[in-house]
Every structure is written in structure tokens, then in C-alpha cells.
Backbone bond lengths (Angstrom), bond angles and torsions (degrees), N, CA, C in turn:
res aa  C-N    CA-C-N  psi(-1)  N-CA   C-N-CA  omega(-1)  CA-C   N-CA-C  phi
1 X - - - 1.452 - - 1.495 109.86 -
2 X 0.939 104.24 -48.40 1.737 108.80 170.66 1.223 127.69 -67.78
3 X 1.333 108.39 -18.28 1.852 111.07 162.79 1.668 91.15 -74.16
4 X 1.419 104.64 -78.09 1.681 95.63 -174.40 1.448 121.48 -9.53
5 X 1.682 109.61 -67.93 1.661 111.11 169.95 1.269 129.52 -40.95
6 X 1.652 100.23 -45.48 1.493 106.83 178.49 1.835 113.48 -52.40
7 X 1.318 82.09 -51.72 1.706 84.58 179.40 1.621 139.94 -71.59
8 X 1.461 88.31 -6.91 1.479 108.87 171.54 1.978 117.62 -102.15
9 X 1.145 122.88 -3.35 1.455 150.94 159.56 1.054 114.41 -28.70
10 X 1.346 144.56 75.73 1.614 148.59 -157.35 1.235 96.10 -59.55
11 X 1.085 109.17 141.39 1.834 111.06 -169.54 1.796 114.19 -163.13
12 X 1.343 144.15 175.28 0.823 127.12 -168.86 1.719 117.40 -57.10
13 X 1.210 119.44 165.44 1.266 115.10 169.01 1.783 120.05 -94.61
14 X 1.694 96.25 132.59 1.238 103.73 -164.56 1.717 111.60 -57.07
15 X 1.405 116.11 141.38 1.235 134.44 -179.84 1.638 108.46 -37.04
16 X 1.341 122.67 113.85 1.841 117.01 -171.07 1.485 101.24 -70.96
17 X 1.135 112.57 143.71 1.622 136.07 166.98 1.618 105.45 -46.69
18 X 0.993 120.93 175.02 1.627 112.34 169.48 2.227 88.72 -119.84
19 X 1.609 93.52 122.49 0.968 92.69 166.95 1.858 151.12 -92.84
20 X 1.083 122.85 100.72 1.074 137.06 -160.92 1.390 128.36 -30.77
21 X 1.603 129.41 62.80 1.838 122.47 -150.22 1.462 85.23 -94.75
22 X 1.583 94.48 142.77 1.689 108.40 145.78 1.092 169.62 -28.76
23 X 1.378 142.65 42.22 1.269 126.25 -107.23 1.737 102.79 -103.40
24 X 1.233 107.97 139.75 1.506 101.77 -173.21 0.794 137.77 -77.75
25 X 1.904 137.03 158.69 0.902 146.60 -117.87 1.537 100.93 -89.93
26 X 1.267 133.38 120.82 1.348 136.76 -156.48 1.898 108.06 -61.20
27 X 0.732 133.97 106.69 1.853 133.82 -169.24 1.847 101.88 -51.17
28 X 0.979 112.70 -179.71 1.462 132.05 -156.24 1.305 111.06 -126.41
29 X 1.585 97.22 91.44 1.633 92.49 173.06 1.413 149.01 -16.84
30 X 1.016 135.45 61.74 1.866 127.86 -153.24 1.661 94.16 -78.37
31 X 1.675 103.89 113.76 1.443 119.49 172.16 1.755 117.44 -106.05
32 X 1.146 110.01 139.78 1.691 96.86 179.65 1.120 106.41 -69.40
33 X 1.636 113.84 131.79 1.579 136.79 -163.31 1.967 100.08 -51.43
34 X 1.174 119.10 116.46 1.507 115.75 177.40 1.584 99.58 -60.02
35 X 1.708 106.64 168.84 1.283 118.01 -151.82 1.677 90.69 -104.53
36 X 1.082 109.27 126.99 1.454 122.23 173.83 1.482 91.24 112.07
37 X 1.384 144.63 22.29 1.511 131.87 133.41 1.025 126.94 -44.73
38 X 1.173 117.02 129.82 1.687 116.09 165.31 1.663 130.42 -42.61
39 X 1.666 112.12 -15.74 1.420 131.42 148.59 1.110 126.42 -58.02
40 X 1.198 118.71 -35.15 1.265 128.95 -164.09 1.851 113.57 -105.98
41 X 1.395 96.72 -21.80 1.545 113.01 167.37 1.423 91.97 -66.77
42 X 1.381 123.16 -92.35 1.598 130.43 -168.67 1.267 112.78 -11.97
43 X 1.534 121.86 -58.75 1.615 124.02 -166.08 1.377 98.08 -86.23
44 X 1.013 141.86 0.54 1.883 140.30 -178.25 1.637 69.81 -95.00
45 X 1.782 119.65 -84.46 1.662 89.83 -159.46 1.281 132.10 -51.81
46 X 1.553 127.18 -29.76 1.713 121.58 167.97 1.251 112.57 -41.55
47 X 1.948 98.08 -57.56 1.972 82.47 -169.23 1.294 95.34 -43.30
48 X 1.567 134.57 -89.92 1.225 151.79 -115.01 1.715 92.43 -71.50
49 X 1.327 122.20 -72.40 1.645 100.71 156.24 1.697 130.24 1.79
50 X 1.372 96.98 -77.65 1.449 115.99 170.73 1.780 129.45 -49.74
51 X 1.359 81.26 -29.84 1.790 95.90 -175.19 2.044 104.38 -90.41
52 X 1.169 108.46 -30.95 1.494 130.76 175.59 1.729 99.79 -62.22
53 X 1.155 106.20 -57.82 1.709 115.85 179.92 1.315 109.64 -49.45
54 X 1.139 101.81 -67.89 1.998 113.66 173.54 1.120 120.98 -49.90
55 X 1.245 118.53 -43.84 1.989 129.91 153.37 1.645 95.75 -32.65
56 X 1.258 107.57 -80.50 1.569 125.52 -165.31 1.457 106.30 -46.55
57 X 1.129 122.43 -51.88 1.569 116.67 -174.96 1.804 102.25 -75.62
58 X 0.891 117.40 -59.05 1.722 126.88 158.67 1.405 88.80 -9.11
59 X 1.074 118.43 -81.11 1.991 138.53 -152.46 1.419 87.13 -52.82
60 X 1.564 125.12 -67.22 1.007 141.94 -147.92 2.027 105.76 -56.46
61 X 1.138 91.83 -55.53 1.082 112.23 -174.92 2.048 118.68 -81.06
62 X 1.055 93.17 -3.23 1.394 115.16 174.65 1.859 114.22 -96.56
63 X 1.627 85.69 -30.17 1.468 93.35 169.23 1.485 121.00 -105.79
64 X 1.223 123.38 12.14 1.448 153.09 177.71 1.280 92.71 -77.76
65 X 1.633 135.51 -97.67 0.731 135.77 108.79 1.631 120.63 86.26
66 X 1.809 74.88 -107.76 1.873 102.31 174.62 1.676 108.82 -68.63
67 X 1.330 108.71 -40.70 1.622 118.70 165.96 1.580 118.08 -47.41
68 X 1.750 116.84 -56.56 1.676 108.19 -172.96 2.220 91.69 -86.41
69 X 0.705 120.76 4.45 1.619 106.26 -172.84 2.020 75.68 -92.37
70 X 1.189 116.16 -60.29 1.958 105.26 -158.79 1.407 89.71 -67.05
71 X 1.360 151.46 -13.87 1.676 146.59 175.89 1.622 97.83 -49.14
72 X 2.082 93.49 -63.37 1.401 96.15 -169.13 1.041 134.34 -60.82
73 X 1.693 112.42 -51.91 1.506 116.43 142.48 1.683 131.68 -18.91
74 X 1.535 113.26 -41.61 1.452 95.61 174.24 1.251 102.62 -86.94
75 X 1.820 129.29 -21.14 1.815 110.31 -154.50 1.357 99.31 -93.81
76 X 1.632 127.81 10.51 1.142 132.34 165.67 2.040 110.41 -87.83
77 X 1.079 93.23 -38.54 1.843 111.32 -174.68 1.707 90.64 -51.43
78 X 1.916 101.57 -75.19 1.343 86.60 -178.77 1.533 131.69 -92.53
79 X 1.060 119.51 50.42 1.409 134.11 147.24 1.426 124.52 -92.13
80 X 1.514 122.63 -22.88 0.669 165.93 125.08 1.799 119.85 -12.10
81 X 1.459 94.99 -62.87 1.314 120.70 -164.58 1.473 93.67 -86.40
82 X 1.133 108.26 -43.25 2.070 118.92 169.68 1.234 120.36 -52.08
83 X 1.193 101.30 -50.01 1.714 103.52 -179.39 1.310 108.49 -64.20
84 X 1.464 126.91 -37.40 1.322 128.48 -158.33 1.602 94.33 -101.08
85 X 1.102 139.48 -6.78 1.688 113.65 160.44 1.324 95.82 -91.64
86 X 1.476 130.26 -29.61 1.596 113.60 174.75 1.579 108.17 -49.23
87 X 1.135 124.38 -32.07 1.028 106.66 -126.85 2.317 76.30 -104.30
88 X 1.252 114.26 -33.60 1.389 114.76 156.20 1.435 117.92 -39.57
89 X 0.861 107.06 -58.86 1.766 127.79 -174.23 1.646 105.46 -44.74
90 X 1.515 112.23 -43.92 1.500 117.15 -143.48 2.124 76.81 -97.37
91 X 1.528 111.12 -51.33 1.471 92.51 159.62 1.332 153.12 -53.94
92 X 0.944 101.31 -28.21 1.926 120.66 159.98 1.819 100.04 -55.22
93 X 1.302 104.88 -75.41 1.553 100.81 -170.41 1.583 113.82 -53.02
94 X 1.473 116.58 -46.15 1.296 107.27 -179.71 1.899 108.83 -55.21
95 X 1.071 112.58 -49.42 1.544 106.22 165.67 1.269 136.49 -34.42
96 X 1.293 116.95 -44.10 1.148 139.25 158.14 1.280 129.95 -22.13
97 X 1.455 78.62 -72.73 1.720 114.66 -175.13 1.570 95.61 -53.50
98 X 1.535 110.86 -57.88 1.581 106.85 -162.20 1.526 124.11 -73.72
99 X 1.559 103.84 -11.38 1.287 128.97 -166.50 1.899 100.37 -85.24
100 X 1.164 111.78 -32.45 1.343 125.37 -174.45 1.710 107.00 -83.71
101 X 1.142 119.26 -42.77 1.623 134.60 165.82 1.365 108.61 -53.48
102 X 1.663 124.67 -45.42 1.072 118.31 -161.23 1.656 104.07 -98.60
103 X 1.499 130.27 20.63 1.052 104.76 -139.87 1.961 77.34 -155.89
104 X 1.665 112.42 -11.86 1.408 108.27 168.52 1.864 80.68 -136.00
105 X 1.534 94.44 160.19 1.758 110.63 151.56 1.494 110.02 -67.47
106 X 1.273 119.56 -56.06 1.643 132.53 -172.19 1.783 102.50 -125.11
107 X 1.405 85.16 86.94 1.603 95.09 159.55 1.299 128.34 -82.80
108 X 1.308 132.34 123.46 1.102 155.28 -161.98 1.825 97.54 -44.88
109 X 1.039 112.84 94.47 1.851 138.63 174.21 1.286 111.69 -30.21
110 X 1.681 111.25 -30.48 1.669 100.37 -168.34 1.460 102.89 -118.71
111 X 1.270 113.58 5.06 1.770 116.23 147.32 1.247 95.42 -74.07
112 X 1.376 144.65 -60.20 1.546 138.47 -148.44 1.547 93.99 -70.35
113 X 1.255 125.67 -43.94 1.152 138.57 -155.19 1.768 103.51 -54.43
114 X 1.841 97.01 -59.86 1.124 137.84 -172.11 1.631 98.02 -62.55
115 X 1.201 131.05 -65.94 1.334 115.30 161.37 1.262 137.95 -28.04
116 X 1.469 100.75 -52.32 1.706 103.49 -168.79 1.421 109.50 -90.47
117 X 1.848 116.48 1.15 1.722 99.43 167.91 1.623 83.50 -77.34
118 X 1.163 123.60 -43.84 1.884 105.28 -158.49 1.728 102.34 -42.43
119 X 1.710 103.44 -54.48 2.230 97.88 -157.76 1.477 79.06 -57.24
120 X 1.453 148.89 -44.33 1.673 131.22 -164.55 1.103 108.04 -41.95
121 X 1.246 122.34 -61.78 1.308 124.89 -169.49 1.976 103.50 -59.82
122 X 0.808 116.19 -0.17 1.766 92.27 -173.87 2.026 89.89 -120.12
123 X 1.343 110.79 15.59 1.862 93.54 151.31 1.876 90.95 -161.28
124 X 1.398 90.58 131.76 1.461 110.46 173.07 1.323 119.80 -105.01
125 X 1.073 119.53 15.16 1.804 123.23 146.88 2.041 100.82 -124.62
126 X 0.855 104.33 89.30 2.200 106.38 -175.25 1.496 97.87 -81.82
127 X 1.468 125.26 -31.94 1.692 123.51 176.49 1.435 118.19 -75.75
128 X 1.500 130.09 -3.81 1.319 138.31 -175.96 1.876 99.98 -90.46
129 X 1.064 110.86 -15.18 1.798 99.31 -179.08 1.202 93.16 -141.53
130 X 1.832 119.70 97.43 1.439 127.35 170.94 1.611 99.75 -135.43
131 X 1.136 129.52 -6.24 1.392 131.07 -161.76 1.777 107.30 -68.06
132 X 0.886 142.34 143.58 1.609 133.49 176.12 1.664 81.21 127.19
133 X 1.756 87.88 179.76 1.380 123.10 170.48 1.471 115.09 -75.52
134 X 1.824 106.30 155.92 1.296 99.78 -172.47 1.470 98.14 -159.18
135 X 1.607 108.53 144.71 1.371 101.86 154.01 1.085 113.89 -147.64
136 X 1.497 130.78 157.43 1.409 126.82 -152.72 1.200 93.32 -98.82
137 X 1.359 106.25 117.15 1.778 115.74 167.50 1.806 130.90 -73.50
138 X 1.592 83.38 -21.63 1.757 85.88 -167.20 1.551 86.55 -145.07
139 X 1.431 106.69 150.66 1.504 124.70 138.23 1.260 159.20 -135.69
140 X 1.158 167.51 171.98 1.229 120.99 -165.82 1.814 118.31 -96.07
141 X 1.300 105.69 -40.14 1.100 105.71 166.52 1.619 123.52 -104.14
142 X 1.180 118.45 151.34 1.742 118.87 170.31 1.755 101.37 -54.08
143 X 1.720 108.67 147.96 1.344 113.88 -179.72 1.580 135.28 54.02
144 X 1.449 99.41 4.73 1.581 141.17 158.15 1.349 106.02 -34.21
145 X 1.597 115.74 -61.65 1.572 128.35 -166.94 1.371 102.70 -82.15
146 X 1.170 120.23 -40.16 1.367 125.87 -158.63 1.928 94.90 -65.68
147 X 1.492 110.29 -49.22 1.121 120.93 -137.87 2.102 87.54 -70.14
148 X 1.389 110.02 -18.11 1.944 114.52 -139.58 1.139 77.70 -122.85
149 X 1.666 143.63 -51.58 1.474 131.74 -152.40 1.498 96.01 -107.55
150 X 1.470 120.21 -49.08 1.622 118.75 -148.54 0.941 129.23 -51.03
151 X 1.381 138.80 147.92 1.653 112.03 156.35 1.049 135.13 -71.23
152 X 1.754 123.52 6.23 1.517 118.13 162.68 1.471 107.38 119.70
153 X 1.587 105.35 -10.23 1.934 120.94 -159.29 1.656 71.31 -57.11
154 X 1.444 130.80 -61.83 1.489 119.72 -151.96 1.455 147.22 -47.49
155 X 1.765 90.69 -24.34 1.534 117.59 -172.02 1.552 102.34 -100.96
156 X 1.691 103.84 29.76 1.679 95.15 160.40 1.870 103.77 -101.77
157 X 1.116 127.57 -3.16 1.224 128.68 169.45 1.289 114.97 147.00
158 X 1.204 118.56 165.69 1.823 132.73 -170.51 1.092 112.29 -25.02
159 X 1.476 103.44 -71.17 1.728 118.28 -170.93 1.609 119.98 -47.07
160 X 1.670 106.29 5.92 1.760 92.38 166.12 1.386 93.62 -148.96
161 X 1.605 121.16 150.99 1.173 131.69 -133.07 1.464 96.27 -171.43
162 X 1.623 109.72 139.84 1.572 105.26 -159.92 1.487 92.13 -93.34
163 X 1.487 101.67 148.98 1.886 95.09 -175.52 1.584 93.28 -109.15
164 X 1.900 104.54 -53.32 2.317 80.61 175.26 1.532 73.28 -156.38
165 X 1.536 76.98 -179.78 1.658 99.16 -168.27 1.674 103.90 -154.65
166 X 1.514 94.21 112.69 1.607 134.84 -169.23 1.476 107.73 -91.99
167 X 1.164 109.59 115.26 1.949 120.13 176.10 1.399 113.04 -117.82
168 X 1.293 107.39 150.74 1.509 106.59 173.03 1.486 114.32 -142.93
169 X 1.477 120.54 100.34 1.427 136.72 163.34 1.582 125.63 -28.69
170 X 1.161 144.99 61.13 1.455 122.95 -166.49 1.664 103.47 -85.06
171 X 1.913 86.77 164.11 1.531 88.23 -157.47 1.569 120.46 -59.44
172 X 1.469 128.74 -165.98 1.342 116.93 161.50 1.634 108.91 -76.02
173 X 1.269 130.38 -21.16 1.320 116.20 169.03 1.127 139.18 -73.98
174 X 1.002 104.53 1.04 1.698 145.21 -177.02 0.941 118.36 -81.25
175 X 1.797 108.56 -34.91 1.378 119.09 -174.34 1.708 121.60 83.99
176 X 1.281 90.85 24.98 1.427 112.53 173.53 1.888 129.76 51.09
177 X 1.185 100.94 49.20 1.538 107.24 -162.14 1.136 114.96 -69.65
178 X 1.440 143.32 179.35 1.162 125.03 150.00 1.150 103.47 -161.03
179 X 1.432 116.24 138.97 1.496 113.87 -179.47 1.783 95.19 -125.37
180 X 1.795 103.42 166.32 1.305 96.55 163.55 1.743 95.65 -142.19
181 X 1.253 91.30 -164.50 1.770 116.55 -179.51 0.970 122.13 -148.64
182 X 1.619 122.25 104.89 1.785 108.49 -179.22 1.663 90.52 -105.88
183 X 1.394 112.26 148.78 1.504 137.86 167.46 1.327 97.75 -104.26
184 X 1.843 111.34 125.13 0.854 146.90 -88.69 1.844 83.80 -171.51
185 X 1.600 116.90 78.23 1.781 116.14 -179.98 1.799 106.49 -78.65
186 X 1.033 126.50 151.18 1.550 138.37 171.07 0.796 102.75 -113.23
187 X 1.547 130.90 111.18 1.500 124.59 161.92 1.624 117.77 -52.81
188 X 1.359 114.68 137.52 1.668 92.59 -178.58 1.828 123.43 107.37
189 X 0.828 156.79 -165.35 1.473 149.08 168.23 1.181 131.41 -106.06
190 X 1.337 81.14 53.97 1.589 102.76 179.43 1.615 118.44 -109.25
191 X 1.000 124.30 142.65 1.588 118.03 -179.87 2.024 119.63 -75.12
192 X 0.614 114.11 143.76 1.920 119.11 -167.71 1.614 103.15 -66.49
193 X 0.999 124.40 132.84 1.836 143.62 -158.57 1.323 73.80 -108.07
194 X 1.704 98.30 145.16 1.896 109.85 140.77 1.778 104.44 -130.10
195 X 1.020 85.43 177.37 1.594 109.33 -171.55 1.587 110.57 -128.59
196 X 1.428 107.52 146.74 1.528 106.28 -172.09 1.849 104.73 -127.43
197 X 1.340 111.01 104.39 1.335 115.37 166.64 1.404 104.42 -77.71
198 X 1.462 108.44 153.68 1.361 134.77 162.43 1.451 129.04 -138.99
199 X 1.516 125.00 144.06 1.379 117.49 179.11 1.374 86.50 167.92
200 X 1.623 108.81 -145.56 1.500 131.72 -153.65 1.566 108.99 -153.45
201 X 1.499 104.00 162.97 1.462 96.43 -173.51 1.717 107.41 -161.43
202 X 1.101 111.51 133.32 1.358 122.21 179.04 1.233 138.75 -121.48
203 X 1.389 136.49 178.53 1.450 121.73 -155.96 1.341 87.23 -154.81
204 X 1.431 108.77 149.61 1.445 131.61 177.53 1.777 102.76 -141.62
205 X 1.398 98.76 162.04 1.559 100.47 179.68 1.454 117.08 46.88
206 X 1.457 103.58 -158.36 1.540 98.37 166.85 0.871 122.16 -96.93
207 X 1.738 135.09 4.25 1.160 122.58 177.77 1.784 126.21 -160.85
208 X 1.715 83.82 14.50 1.588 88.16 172.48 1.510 127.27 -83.68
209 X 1.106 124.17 147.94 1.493 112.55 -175.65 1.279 112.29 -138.78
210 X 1.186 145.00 145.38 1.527 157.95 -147.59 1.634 112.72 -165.95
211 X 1.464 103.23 117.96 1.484 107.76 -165.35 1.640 88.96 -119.39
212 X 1.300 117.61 132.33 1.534 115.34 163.78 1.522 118.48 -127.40
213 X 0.660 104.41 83.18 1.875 121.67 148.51 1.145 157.56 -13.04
214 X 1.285 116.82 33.57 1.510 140.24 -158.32 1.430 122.62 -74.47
215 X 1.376 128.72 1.16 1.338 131.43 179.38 1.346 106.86 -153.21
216 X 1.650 128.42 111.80 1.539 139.60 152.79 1.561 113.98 -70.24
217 X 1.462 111.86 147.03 1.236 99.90 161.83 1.952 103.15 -152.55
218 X 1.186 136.09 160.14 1.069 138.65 170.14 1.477 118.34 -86.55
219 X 0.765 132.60 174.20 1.526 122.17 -169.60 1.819 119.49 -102.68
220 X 1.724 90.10 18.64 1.562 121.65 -178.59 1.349 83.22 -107.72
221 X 1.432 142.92 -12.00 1.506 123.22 -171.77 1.890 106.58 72.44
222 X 1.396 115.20 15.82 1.274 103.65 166.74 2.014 118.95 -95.53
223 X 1.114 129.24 159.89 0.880 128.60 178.41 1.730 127.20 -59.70
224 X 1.023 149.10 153.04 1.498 155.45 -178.60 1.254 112.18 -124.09
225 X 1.005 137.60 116.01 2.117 148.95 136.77 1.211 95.20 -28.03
226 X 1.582 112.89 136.43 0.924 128.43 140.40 1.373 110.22 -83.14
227 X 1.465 96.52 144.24 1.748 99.85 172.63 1.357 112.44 -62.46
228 X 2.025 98.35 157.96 1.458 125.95 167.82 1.543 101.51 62.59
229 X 1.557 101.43 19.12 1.809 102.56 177.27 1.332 126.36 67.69
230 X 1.482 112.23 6.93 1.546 123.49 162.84 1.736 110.83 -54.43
231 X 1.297 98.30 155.27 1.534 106.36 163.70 1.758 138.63 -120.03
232 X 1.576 79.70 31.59 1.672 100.72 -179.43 1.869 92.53 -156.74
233 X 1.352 96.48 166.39 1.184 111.90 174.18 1.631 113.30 -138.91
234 X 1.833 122.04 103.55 1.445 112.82 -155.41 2.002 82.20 -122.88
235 X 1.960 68.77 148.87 1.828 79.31 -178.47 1.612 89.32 -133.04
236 X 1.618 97.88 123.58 1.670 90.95 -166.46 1.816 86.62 -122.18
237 X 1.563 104.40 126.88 1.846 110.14 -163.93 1.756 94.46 -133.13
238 X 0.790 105.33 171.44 1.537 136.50 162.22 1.427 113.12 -98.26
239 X 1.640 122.06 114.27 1.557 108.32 142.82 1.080 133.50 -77.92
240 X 1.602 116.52 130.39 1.453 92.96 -168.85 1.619 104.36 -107.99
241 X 1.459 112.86 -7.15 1.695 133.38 -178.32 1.567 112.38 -142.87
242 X 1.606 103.40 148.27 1.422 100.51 157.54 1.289 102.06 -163.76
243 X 1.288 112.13 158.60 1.762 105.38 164.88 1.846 85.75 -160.55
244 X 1.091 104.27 -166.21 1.311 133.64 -155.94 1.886 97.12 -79.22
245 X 1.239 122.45 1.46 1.217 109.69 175.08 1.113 100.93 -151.74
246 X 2.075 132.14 -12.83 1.340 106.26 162.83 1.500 92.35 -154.03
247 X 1.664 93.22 172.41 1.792 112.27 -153.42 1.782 79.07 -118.19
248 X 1.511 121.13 152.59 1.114 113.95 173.92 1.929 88.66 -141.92
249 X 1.770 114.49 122.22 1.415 114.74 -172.86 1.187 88.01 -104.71
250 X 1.298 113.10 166.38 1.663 128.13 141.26 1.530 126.05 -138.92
251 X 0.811 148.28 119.74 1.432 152.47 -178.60 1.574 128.83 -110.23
252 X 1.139 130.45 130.32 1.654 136.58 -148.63 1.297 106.01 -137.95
253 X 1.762 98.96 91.63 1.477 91.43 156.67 1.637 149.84 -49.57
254 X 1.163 156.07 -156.00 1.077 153.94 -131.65 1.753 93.62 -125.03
255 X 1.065 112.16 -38.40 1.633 114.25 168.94 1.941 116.89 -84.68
256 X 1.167 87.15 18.58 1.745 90.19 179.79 1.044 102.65 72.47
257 X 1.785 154.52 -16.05 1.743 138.60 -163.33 1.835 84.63 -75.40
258 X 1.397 103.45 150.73 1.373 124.82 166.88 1.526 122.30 -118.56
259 X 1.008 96.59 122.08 1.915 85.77 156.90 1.439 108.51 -123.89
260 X 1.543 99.96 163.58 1.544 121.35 -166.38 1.330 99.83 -113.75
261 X 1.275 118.52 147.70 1.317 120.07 151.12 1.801 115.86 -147.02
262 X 1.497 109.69 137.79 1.022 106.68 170.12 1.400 120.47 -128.46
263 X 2.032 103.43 152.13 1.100 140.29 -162.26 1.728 107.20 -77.03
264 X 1.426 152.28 119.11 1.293 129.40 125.73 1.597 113.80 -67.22
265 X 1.802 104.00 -178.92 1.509 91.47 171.73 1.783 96.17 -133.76
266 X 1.006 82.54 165.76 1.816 107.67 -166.55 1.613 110.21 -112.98
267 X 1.197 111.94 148.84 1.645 97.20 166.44 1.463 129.51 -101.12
268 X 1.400 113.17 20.20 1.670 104.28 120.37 1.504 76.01 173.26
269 X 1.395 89.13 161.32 1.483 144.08 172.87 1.591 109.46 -40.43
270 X 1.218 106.47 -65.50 1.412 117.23 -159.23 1.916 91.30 -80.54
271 X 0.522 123.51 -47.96 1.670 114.88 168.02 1.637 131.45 -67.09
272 X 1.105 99.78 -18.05 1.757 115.56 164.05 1.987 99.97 -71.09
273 X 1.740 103.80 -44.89 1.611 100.54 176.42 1.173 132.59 -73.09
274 X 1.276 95.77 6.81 2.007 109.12 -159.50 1.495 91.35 -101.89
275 X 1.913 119.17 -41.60 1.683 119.32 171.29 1.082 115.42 -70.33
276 X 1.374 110.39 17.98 1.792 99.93 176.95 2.088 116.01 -135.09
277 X 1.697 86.42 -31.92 1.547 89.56 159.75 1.383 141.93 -128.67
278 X 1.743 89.53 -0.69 1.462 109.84 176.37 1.584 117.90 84.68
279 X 1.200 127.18 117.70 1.670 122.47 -169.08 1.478 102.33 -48.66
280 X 1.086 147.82 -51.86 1.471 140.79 -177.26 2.027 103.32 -26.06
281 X 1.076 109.87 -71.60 1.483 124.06 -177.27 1.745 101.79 -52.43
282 X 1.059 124.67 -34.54 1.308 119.11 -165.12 1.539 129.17 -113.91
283 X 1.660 91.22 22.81 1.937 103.57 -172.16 1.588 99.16 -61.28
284 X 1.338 155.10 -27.06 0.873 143.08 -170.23 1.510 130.81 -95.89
285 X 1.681 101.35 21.07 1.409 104.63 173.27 1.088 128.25 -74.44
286 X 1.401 150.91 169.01 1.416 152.93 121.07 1.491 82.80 79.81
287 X 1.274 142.92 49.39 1.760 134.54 168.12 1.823 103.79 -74.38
């Protein structure tokens, strides 16, 4: 029992062990990868890969580019090239036309005919460009003009005979005027009369045209009747052509027969009347 006690005797505390801790695992130098690693190869080839690509699309697109700019360049050239054989083409036929007029009295109607559907076809509004000077070069039948434009001087008998007949388009800002001039032959030794229409004229669609006529005059400045005692004189036509040097009408009576007549243009009116009656005879035009 007394050992027991002995051994149970609170007493100093025994000297501590030195205890043995772990010490942790030393970390891992992280050095920037030296140059000529196989890491460092890889991302030198991506960039440069990457930079090669961007070249390439660059190129690509540089030659994209140069490709739609020379497209436009040519689809302008031959548009270009279009307009200008149209525009040969539409001169050839008008030549034609005049070459065939000048070259019979009565040229065969369904060549003329046959011509002038072709210039139709190359403008689909022909009543939008009539403005300028004009004189009717051709018609189809004799007394044709007299019967649609004249003032009627003709149908007092033989001895006077229409020699031409001069129109003048004014612009639409103008307010669309239109005057004409028929020259006026005397059988006999007499000198050639003209006559001075006046009025206005308008256009519908693409190619109807309507001239109205409200003032005659003689080239004495005296007044003119309209026939059958009317007080206008209306010429209601079809264009069926026009361009910059000729007007091509047609007009259809009530039984369907047509006649045609076509216009060249002149550079002006009042000087085409002066080679035929001389300004003395004609001081009282256009006042």
C-alpha cells in the first residue's frame, strides 16, 4: 500500500520528450520557362500561325476588293458600250428611213411602217421629248397634212398646195405652247403665203398627243376661219417615236386607215420660214 502511495505522490513533472513534427514538403520553385522550351516554341508557332492567317484573310480580302471595284469598272464600261450601240442602231435606222424618202416619191409604207415599229421599240415614253423645232419631212399620203394640221387655205382649190409645215414644241415650263407654220405654194407667179397657227398642246400616257389651236393668222396679220365654223382647231395623234432629231406621229381615223407622218428638227422655225417667204411677207408672226 505504501508503494502504491509512493507511486501516486504528486511530484514534479517528468521532463517532456522533444516532440517530433513534420515539416512540410518544401514548394517548387516556379521559374520563367527558359527560351528555347518546347512551351515556348508552341506559342511562337500559334502567334506566327495566327499572324500568317490574318496576312491571308488581309490578302484575301484585299483581293476581294480589287475583284468587285474591276466588276464595277467593267459593268459600267459595258453599259456604256450598250448605250452606245443603241444609240448607233437608232442612227442607222433613222438614216434609213430618210435615205428611203429621199430616194422614192412613194416609198413602199410597210418598209416605213416596218422601220418605225423597230425606233418604237428603243423609247417607251416617245411623247416625253417633243419640245424643239420641227418640220414634217415625210407623209404618208398627199393632202395628209393639210387635211390634220392646215388651216383649210388649201381646200379653196388646186392652185394652192401645201409646200411644208413647221411646228414648234415649247417646253413644259413654258407652259406648253405650240405654234406652227404651213408654207402656202401658188400655182402661177405668185410668191408662197404662210400661215401662223397658235395654241397649246398636251400629253397623256406615253404617247398621246393633242395640239389645240386657237388663233390663225396670214402672214398679212389678218385673221383665218377655222373650218365648218369651229373655233379651235384640235389635232389629237399618237407618238409612236422620238429622239433628239425625229418625232414619228400617227393618227387613225374612225375607220381604222392611218397615216403617219414624220417630223425632223431644224434649228428654228422662224428661219426655215424666212427660206421660203422671206421676212418682208412674214413681219406679223409670233407678235
Amino acid at each position: 500500500m505504501a508503494l502504491l502511495t509512493e507511486a501516486f505522490v504528486p511530484g514534479a513533472a517528468p521532463p517532456s520528450l522533444p516532440v517530433a513534427r513534420l515539416a512540410a514538403a518544401p514548394g517548387r520553385a516556379t521559374r520563367a520557362p527558359e527560351r528555347g522550351t518546347p512551351w515556348t516554341l508552341a506559342a511562337a508557332a500559334s502567334a506566327l500561325a495566327a499572324g500568317v492567317a490574318v496576312k491571308r484573310r488581309a490578302t484575301r480580302a484585299s483581293a476581294g476588293a480589287r475583284t468587285a471595284v474591276g466588276m464595277g469598272a467593267e459593268a459600267g464600261l459595258l453599259k456604256k458600250n450598250r448605250k452606245k450601240m443603241r444609240e448607233m442602231e437608232v442612227e442607222m435606222m433613222e438614216g434609213a428611213l430618210k435615205t428611203l424618202f429621199a430616194r422614192m416619191d412613194e416609198p413602199d409604207i410597210y418598209k416605213v411602217r416596218e422601220i418605225l415599229m423597230r425606233l418604237a421599240k428603243t423609247n417607251p415614253r416617245p411623247n416625253q421629248s417633243l419640245a424643239g423645232d420641227w418640220i414634217i419631212f415625210w407623209a404618208s399620203r398627199e393632202g395628209c397634212i393639210d387635211k390634220l394640221f392646215g388651216t383649210g387655205m388649201t381646200d379653196e382649190g388646186w392652185w394652192m398646195q401645201m409646200q411644208e409645215y413647221l411646228l414648234r414644241f415649247g417646253k413644259k415650263k413654258e407652259g406648253r405652247v405650240c405654234e406652227a407654220i404651213e408654207i402656202i405654194r401658188k400655182v402661177g407667179p405668185f410668191p408662197n403665203q404662210s400661215n401662223c397657227l397658235r395654241g397649246k398642246y398636251a400629253i397623256s400616257g406615253t404617247n398621246r398627243l393633242k395640239i389645240t389651236f386657237k388663233e390663225m393668222k396670214t402672214d398679212e396679220g389678218k385673221d383665218l376661219e377655222f373650218r365648218e365654223g369651229k373655233d379651235k382647231l384640235v389635232v389629237d395623234v399618237d407618238v409612236i417615236y422620238s429622239s433628239k432629231n425625229m418625232i414619228a406621229i400617227q393618227w387613225e381615223d374612225a375607220n381604222g386607215e392611218c397615216d403617219f407622218y414624220v417630223l425632223t428638227r431644224v434649228s428654228n422655225i422662224i428661219a426655215e420660214r424666212d427660206k421660203f417667204v422671206g421676212t418682208s411677207r412674214a413681219r406679223y408672226f409670233f407678235n
